[in-house]
C-alpha beads as a LAMMPS data file, in Angstrom:
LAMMPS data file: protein, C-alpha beads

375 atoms
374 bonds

1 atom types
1 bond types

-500.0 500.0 xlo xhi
-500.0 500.0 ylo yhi
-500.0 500.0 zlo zhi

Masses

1 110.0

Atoms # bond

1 1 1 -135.784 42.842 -443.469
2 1 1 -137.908 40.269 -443.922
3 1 1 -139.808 38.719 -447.241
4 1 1 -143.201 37.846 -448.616
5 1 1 -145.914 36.556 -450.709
6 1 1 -148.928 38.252 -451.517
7 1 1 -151.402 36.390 -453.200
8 1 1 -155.166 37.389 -454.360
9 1 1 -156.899 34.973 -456.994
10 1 1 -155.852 36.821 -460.193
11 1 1 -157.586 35.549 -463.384
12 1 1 -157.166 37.395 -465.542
13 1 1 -159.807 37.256 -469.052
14 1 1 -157.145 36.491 -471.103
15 1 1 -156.150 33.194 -469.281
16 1 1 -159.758 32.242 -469.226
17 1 1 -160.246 32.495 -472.841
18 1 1 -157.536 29.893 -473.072
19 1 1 -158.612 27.597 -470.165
20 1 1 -161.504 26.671 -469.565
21 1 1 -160.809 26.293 -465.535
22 1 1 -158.741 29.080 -465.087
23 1 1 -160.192 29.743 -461.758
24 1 1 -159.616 26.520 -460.339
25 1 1 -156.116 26.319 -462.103
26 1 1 -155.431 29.774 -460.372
27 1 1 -155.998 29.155 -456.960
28 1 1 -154.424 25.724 -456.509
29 1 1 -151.544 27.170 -458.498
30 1 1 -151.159 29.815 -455.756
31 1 1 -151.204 27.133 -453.057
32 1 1 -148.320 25.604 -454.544
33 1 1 -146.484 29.339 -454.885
34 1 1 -146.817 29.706 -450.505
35 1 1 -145.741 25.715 -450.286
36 1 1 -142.323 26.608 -452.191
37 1 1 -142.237 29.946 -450.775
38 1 1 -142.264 27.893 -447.535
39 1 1 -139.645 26.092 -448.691
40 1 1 -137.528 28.573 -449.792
41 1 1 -136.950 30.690 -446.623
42 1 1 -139.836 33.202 -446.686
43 1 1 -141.013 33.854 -443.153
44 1 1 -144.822 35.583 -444.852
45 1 1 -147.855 35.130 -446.639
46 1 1 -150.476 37.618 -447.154
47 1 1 -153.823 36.458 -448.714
48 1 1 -156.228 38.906 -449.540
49 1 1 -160.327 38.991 -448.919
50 1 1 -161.742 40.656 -451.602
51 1 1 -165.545 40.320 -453.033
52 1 1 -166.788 40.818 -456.728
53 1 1 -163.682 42.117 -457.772
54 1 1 -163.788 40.048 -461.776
55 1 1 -160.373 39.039 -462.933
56 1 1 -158.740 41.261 -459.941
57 1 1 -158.875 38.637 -457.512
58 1 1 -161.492 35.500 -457.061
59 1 1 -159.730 34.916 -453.574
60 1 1 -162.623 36.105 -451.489
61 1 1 -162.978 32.850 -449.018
62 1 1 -159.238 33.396 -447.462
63 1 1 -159.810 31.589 -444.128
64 1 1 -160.530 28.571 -446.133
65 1 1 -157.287 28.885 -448.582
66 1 1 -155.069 29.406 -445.459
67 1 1 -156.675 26.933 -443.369
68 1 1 -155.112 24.396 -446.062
69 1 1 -152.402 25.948 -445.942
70 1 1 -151.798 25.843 -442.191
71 1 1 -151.541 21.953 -442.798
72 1 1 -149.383 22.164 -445.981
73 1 1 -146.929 24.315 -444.457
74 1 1 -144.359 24.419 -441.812
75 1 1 -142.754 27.395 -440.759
76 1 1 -144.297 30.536 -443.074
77 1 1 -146.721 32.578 -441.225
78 1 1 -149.907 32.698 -442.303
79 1 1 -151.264 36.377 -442.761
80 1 1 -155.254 37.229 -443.327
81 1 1 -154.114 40.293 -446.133
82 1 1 -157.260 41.081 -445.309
83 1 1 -160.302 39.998 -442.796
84 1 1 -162.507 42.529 -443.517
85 1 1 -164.224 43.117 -440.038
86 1 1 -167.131 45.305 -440.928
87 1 1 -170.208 43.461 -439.590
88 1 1 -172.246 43.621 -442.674
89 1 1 -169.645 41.941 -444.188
90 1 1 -168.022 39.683 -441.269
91 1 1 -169.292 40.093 -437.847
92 1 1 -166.480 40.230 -435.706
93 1 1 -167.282 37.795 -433.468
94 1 1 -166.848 34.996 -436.216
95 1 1 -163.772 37.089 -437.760
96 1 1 -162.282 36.753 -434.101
97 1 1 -163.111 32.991 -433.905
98 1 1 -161.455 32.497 -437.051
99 1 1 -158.313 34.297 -436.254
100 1 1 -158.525 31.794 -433.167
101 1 1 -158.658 28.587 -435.577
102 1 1 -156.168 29.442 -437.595
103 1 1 -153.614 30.171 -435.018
104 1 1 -154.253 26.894 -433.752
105 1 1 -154.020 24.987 -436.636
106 1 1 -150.896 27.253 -437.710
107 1 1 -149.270 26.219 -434.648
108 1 1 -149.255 30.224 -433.465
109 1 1 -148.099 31.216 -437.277
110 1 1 -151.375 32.766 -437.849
111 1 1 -150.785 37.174 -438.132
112 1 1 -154.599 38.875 -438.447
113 1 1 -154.441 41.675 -440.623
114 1 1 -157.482 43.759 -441.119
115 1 1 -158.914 46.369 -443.352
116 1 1 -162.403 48.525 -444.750
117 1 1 -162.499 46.785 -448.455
118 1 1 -160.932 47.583 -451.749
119 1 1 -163.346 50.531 -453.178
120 1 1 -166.606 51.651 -453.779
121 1 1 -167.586 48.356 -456.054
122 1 1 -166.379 46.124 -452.842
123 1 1 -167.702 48.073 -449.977
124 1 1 -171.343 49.261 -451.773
125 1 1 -172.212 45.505 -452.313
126 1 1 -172.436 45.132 -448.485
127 1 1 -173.376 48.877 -447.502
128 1 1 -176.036 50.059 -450.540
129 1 1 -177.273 53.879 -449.864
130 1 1 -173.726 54.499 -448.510
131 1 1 -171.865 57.956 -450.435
132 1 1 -169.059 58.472 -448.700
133 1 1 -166.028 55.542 -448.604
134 1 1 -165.186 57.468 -445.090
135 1 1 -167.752 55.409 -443.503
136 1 1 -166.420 52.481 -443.080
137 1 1 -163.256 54.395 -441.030
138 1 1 -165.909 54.387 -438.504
139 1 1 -167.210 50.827 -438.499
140 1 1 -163.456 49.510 -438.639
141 1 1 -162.819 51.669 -435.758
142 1 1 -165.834 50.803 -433.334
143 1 1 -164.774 46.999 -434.007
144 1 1 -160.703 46.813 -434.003
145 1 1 -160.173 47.392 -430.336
146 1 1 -162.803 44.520 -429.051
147 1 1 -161.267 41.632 -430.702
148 1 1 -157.948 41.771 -428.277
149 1 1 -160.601 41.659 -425.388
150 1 1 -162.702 38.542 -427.162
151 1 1 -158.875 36.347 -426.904
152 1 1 -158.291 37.552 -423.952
153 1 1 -161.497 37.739 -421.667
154 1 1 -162.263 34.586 -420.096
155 1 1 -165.801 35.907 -420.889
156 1 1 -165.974 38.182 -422.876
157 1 1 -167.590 41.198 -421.655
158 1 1 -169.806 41.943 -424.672
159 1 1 -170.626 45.240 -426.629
160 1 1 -173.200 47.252 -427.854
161 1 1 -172.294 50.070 -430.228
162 1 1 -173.794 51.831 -433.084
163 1 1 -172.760 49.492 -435.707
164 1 1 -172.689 46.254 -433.724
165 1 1 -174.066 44.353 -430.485
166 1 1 -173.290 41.661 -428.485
167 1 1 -174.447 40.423 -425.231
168 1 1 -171.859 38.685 -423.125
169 1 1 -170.638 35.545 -424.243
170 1 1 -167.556 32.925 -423.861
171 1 1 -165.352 33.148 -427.427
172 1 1 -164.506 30.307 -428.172
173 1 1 -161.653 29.162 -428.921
174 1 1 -159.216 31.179 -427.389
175 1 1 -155.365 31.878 -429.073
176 1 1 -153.062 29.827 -429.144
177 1 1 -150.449 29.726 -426.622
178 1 1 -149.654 33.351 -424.839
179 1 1 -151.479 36.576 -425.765
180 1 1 -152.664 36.485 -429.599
181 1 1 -152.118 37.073 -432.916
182 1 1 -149.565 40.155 -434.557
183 1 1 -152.351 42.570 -435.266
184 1 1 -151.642 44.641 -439.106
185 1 1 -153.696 47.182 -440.863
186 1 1 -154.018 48.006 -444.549
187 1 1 -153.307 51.407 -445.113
188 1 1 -153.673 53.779 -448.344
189 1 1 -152.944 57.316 -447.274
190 1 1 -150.458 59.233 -444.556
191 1 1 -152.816 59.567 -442.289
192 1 1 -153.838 55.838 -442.068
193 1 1 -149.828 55.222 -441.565
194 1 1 -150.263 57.557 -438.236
195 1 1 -153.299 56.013 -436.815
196 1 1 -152.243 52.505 -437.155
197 1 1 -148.993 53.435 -435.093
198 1 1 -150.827 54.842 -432.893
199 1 1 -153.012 51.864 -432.334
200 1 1 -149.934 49.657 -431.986
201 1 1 -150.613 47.518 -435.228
202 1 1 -148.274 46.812 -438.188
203 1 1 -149.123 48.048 -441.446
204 1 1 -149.718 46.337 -444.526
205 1 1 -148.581 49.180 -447.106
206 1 1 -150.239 48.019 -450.486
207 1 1 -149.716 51.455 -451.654
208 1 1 -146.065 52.102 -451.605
209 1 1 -144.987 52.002 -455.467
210 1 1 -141.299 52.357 -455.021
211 1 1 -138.677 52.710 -452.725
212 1 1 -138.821 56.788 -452.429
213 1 1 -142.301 56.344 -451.203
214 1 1 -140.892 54.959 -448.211
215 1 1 -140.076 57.914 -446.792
216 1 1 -143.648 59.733 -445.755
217 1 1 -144.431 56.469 -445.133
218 1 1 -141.926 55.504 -442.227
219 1 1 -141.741 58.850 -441.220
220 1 1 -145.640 59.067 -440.646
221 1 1 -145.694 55.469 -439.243
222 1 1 -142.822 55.222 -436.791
223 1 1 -143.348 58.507 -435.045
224 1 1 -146.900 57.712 -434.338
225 1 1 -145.501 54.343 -433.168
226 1 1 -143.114 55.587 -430.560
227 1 1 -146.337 56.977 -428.489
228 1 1 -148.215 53.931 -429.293
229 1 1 -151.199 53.068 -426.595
230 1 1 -151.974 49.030 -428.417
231 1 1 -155.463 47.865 -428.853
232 1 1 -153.697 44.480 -428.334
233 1 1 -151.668 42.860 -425.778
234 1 1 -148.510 44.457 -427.454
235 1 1 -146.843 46.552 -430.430
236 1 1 -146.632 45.218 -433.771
237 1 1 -144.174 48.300 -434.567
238 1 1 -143.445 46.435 -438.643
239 1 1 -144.019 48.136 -441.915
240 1 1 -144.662 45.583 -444.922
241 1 1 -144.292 46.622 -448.511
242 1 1 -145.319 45.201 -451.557
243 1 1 -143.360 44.803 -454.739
244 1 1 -143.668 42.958 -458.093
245 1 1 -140.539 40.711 -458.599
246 1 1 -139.336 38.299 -461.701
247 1 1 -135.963 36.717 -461.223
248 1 1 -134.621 34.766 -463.547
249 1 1 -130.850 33.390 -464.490
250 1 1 -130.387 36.242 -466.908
251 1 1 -131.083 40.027 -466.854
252 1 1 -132.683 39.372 -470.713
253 1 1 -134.575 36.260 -469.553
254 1 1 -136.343 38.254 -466.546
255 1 1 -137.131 41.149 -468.655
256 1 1 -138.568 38.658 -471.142
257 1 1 -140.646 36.858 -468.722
258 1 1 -142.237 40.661 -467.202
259 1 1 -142.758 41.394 -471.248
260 1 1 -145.011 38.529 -471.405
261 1 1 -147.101 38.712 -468.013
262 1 1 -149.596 41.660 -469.017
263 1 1 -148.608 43.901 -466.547
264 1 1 -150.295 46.930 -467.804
265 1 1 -153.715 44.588 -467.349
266 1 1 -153.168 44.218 -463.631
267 1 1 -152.410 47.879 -463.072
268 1 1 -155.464 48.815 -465.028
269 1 1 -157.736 46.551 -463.180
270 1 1 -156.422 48.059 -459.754
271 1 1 -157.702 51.343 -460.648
272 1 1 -160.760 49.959 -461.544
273 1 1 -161.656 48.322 -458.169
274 1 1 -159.403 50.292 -455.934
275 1 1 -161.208 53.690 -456.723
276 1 1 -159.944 55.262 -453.715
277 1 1 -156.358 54.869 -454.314
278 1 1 -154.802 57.979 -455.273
279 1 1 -154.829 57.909 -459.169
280 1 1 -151.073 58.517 -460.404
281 1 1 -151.044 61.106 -463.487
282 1 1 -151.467 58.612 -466.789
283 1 1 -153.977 56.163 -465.355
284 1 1 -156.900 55.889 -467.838
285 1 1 -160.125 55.185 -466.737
286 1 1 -161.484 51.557 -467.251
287 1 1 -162.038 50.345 -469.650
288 1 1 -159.169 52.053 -470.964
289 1 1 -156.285 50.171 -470.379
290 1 1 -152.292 51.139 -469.858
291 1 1 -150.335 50.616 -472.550
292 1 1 -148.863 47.109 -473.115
293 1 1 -145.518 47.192 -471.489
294 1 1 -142.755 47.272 -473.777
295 1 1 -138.855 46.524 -472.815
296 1 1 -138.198 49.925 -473.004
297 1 1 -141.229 50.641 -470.593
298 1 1 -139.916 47.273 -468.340
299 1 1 -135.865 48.960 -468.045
300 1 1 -137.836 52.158 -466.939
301 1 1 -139.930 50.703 -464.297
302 1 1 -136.420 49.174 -462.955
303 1 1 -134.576 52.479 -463.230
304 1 1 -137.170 54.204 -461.385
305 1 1 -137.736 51.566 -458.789
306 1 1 -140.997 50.298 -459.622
307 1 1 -140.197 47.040 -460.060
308 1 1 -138.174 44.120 -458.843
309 1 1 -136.711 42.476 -461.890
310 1 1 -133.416 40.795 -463.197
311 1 1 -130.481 38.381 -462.455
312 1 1 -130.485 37.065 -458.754
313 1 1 -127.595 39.774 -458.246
314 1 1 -129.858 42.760 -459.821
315 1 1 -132.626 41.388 -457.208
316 1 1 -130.849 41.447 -454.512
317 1 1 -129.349 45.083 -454.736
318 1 1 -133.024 46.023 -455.573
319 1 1 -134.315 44.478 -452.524
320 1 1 -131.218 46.176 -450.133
321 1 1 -132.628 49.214 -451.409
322 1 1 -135.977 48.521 -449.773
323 1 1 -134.570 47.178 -445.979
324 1 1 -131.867 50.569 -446.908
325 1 1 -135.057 52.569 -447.068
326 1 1 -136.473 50.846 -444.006
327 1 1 -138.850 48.216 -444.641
328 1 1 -139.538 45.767 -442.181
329 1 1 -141.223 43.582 -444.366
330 1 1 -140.958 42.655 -448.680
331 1 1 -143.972 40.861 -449.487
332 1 1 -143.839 40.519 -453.786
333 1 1 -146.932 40.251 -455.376
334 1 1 -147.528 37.018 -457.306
335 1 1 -148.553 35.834 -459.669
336 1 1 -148.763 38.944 -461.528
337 1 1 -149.819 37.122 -464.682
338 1 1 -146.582 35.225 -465.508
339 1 1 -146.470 31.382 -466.097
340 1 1 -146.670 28.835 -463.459
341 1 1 -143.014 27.770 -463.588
342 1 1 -141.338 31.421 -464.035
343 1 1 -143.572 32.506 -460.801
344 1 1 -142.138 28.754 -459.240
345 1 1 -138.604 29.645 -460.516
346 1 1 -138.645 33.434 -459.052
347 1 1 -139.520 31.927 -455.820
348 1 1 -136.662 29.242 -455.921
349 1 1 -134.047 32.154 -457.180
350 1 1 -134.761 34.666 -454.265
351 1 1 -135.061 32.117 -451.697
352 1 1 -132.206 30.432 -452.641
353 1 1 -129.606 33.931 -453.419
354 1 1 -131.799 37.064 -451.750
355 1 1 -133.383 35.876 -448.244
356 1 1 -130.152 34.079 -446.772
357 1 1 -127.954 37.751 -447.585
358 1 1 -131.036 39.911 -446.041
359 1 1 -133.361 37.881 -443.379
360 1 1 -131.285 37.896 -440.174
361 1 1 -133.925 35.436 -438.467
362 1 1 -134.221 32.230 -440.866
363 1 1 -135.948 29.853 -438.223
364 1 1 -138.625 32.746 -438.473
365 1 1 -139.376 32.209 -434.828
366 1 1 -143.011 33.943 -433.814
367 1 1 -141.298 35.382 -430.526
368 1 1 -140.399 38.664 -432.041
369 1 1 -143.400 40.321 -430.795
370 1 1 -145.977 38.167 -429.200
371 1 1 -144.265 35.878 -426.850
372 1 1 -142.448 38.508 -425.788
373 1 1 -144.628 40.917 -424.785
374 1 1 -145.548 37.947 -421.973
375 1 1 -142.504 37.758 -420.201

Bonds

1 1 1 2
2 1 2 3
3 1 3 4
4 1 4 5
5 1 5 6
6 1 6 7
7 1 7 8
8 1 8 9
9 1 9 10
10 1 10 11
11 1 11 12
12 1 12 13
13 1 13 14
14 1 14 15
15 1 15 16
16 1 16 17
17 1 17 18
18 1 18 19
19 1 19 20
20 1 20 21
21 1 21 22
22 1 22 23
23 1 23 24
24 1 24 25
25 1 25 26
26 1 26 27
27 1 27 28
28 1 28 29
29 1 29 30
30 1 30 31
31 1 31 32
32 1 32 33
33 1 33 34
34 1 34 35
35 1 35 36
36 1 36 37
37 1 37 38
38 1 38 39
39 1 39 40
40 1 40 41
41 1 41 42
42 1 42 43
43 1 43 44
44 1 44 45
45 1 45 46
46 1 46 47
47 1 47 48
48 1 48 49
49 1 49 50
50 1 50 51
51 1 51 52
52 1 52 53
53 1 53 54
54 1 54 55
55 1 55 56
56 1 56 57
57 1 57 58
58 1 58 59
59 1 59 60
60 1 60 61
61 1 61 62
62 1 62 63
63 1 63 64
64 1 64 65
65 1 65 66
66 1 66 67
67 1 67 68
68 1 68 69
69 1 69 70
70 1 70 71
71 1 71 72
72 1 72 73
73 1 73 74
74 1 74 75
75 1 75 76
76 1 76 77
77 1 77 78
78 1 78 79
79 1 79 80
80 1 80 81
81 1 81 82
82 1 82 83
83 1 83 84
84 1 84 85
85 1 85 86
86 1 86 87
87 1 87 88
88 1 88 89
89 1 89 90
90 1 90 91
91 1 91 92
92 1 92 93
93 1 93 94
94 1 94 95
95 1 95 96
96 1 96 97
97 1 97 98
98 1 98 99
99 1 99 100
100 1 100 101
101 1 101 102
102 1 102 103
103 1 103 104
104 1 104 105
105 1 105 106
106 1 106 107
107 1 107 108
108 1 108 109
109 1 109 110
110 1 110 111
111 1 111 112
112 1 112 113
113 1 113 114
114 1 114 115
115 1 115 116
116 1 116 117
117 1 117 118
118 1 118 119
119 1 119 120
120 1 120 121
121 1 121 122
122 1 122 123
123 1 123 124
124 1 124 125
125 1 125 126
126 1 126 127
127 1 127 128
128 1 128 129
129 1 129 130
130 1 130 131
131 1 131 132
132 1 132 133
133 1 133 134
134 1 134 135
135 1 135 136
136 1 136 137
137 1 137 138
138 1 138 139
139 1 139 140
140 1 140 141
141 1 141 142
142 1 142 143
143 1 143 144
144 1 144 145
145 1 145 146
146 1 146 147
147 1 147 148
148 1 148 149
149 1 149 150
150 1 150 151
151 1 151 152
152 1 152 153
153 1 153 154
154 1 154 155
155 1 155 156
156 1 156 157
157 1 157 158
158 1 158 159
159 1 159 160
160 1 160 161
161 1 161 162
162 1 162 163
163 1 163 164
164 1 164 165
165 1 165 166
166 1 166 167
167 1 167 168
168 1 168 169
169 1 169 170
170 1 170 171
171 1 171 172
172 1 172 173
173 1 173 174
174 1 174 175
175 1 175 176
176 1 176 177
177 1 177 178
178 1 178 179
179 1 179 180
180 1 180 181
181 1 181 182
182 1 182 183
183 1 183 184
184 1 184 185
185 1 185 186
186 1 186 187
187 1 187 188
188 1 188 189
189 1 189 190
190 1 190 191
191 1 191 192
192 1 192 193
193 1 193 194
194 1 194 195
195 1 195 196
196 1 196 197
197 1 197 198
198 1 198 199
199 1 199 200
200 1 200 201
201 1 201 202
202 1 202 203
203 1 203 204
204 1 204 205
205 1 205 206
206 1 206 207
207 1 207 208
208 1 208 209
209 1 209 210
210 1 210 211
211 1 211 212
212 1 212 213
213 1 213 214
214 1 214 215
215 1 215 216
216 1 216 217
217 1 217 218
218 1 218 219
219 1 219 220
220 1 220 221
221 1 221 222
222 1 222 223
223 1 223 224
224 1 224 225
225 1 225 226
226 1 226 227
227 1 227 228
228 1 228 229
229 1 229 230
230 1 230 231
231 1 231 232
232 1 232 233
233 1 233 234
234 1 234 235
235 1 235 236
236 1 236 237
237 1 237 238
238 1 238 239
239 1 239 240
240 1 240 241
241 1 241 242
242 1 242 243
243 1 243 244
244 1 244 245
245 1 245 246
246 1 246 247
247 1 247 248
248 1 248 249
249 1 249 250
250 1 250 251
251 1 251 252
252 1 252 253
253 1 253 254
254 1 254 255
255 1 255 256
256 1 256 257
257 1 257 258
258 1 258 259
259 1 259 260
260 1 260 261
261 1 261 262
262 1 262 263
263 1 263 264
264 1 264 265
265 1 265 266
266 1 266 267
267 1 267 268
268 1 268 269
269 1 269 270
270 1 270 271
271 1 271 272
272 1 272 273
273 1 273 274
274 1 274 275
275 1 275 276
276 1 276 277
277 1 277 278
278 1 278 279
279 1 279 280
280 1 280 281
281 1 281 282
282 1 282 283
283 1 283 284
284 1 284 285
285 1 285 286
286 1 286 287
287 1 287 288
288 1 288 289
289 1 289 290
290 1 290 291
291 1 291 292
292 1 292 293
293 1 293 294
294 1 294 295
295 1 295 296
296 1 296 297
297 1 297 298
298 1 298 299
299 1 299 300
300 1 300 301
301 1 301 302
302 1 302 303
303 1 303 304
304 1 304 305
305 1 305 306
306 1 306 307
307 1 307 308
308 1 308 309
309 1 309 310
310 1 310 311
311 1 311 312
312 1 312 313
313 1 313 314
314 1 314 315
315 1 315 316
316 1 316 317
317 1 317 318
318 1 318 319
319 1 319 320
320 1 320 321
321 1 321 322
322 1 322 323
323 1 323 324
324 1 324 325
325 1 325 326
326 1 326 327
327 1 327 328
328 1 328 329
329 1 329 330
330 1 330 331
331 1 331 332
332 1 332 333
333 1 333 334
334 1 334 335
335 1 335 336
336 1 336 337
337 1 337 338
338 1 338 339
339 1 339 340
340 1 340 341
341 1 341 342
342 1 342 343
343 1 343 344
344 1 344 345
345 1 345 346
346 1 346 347
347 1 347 348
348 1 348 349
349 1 349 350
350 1 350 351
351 1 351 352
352 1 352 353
353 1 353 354
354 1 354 355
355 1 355 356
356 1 356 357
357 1 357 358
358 1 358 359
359 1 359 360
360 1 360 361
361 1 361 362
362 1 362 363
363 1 363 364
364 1 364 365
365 1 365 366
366 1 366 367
367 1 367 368
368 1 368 369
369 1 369 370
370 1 370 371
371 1 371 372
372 1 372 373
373 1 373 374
374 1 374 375
């Protein structure tokens, strides 16, 4: 199994009330978070593309963030968590020449992972009049399978479909190196599992909660897989879940640290933007908020598997639960709301007594799918 970062822009009202540039304080912070995650052994980093989402996540200009990154990095690939390729939103031809860039500049670390927004407040600022989420399913789907033929076509062939046209044209630039970019979807549901196995791409499963989850999940995914017929130049057969994690030295001082990050605020703000989510029983509606978390509430959340949190020993059983369940991929979700240096010093602790004891691959070499599937 291997491990990520997912980062989004969180900042949260309660920082801002404190600091005056919270926003700018937040997203260099999370620069520094991939640079150490680089450092410490994590072969992933998943930035997200969201739009109007207040507090959530002010991360909406992604290409830019990892485009900085691409420089002040080495080895940790570089993963669009998402592009949104809708054309009212980004017409593909630009997503496709910015998937392009970045693998150049990422020296082929670049993965392009795609998605239809985070909701009806996200995807209704770009398609007003629209009532059914469902629509975008089509948009997504008219658009996935021409962006393997822009990389690849010497010219590409153009397109003219109900959504989107293009007359032929040369896209420019074209991948690095052989074929292109790992291709991942972000899927919600069962049946989104299915279809992106059967389109050959990875998943990016933001809505696993815990480790039982797993099992529609891989079930749904891998059998669709095995019959795969790729959009791209090859199978990206990889599951990646997401996970909050604190590590600290001390069982006491990580449940401390996870009792002062607000957790119940970032839960309650994903149900607010991410209204098509299935809504787990005990969600209130916003503005209604969870409960603050208490330690009682934090040992349950461990117990059940809903959270990474403890000593570097406790992590690391909790995370051989996940590659035991069959995760290709842990990508933890930070920062979550916790401090600068207990985010930095989670990082340090699960690079430096998880990854090494899991992550079979630690040069994180990009030849596991894509140069491969040229030989």
């Amino acid at each position: 199994m291997e491990f990520g970062l997912f980062v989004q822009g969180y900042v949260p009202e309660s920082r801002r009330r404190t600091d005056p540039e919270a926003e700018h304080h937040a997203l260099v912070e999370e620069t520094e978070y991939v640079i150490q995650a680089d450092r410490s052994g994590f072969k992933y980093v998943w930035a997200s593309e969201h739009h109007f989402l207040d507090e959530y996540s002010h991360l909406s200009a992604n290409d830019v963030f990892l485009g900085y990154l691409a420089h002040a990095t080495e080895r940790i690939h570089l993963g669009s968590g998402i592009f949104n390729p809708l054309p009212q939103v980004n017409h593909p031809v630009k997503v496709a020449e910015k998937v392009a860039m970045l693998d150049h500049l990422s020296g082929g670390r670049f993965e392009f992972g795609s998605g239809r927004g985070a909701g009806s407040h996200e995807i209704l600022g770009f398609l007003p009049g629209v009532t059914d989420m469902n629509a975008t399913k089509e948009i997504w789907e008219e658009t996935i399978a021409e962006f393997p033929k822009m990389w690849l076509q010497d010219e590409y062939q153009g397109f003219t479909g109900k959504h989107w046209t293009l007359p032929p044209r040369k896209v420019l630039p074209k991948p690095y190196g052989a074929a292109h970019p790992a291709m991942w979807y972000a899927a919600g549901s069962p049946p989104s599992y299915a279809m992106a196995g059967k389109k050959g791409l990875g998943v990016l499963g933001f809505s696993i909660q815990k480790v039982s989850d797993m099992e529609w999940a891989l079930d749904s995914y891998k059998n669709a897989v095995k019959e795969a017929e790729p959009v791209g130049g090859f199978v990206n057969d990889n599951v990646m879940v997401t996970s909050t994690a604190i590590c600290a030295e001390t069982h006491a001082k990580a449940v401390e640290v996870a009792l002062g990050g607000g957790l119940n605020y970032l839960q309650s703000l994903l149900f607010r933007y991410h209204d098509t989510f299935p809504r787990p029983d005990g969600i209130p509606q916003w503005p209604e908020l969870l409960p603050e978390y208490t330690e009682e509430i934090i040992e349950l959340l461990i117990a059940e598997e809903l959270m990474i949190c403890g000593d570097p020993d406790e992590v690391f059983r909790q995370c051989k639960r996940w590659e035991q369940a069959g995760a290709d991929q842990l990508s933890f979700g930070l920062p979550i709301g916790i401090g600068y240096e207990d985010t930095m010093n989670t990082i340090k602790l699960i690079g430096e007594h998880v990854i090494p004891k899991i992550d079979t691959d630690p040069v994180h070499r990009t030849t596991r799918f894509r140069r491969a599937a040229t030989q």
